[in-house]
N, C-alpha and C positions, 0 to 999 in steps of 0.2 A: 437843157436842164429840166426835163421833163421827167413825169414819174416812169421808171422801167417797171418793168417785171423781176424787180427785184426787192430790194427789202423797203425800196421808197414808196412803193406800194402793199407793204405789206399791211393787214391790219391786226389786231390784238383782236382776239378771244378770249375771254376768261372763263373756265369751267374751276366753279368754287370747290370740287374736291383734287383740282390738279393746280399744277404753277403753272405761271401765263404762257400761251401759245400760240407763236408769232402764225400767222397764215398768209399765202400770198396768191391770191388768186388765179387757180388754174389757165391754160389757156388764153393766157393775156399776153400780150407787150408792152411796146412801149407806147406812150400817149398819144393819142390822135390829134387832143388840142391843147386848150392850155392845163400844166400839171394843177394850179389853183381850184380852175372848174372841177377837173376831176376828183380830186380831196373832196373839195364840198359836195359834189354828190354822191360823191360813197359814205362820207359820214352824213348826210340825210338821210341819206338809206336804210345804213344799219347803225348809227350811234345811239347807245343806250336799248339797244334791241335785243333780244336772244336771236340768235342765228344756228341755222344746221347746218353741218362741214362734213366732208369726206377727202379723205386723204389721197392724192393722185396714187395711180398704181405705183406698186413697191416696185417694178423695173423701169422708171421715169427715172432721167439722169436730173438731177437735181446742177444746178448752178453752183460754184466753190462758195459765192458767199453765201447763197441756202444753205448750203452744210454750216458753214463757219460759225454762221449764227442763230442754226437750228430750224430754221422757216419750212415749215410742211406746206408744200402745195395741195392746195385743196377746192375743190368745189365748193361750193358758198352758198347756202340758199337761205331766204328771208323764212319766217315762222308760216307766211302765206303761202309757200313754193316758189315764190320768183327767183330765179338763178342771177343770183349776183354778175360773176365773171360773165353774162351774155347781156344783162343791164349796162352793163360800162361798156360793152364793145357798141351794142345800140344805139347808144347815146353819143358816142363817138369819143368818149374818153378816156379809151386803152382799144387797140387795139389786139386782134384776134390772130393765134400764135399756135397750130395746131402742136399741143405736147404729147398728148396721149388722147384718147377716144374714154368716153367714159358715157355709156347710154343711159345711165342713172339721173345726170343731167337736163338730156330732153325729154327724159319721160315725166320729170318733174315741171321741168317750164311746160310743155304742151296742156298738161294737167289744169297749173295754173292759170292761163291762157283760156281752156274751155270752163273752169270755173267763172270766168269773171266775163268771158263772153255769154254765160248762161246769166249770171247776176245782171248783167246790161239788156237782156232777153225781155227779163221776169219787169225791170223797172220799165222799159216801153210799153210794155203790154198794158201795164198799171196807167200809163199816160194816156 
């Protein structure tokens, strides 16, 4: 009874000039550990956050109940560039489910990665 890669893991986005849009995390499966942990650190993550998304490529077959009940697969990034769907495989709370290839993803986590390795630079040096 674990979160899939389907709408039990989907999350809600709201863009306040559109109606709500279910998303579901590209690239994902089904839970690695327990489905609770993993709720809770995805809604630690992004709850109450603005997040940036991108729609899986338009030849990605989508799942009948993605269609039935409209869920866009998407890449997921925090307002910082951390890539959602690679945070939960990380952490080991969904795993990793190659759907489609999308390089827009690691050029964002690597980004984000040497930003914060530079930020951890600048604070030793200071030490």
């Amino acid at each position: 009874d674990g979160i899939e890669s389907t709408s039990e893991d989907a999350m809600d986005a709201m863009d306040p000039r559109a109606e709500r849009q279910l998303l579901r995390l590209g690239n994902t499966g089904k839970v690695a550990k327990d489905a609770e942990k993993a709720k809770d650190a995805l809604s630690k993550k992004i709850l109450k956050q603005m997040i940036w998304w991108k729609a899986a490529p338009d030849d990605m077959k989508r799942t009948p109940e993605d269609v039935q009940r409209n869920v866009t697969v998407a890449d997921v990034w925090t307002l910082e560039g951390e890539h959602i769907p690679s945070y939960m495989v990380r952490g080991g709370f969904l795993s990793h489910v190659e759907e489609y290839q999308d390089a827009m993803a690691d050029i964002l986590s690597v980004a984000s990665a040497k930003q914060k390795h530079d930020q951890l630079s600048e604070i030793q040096e200071t030490l």
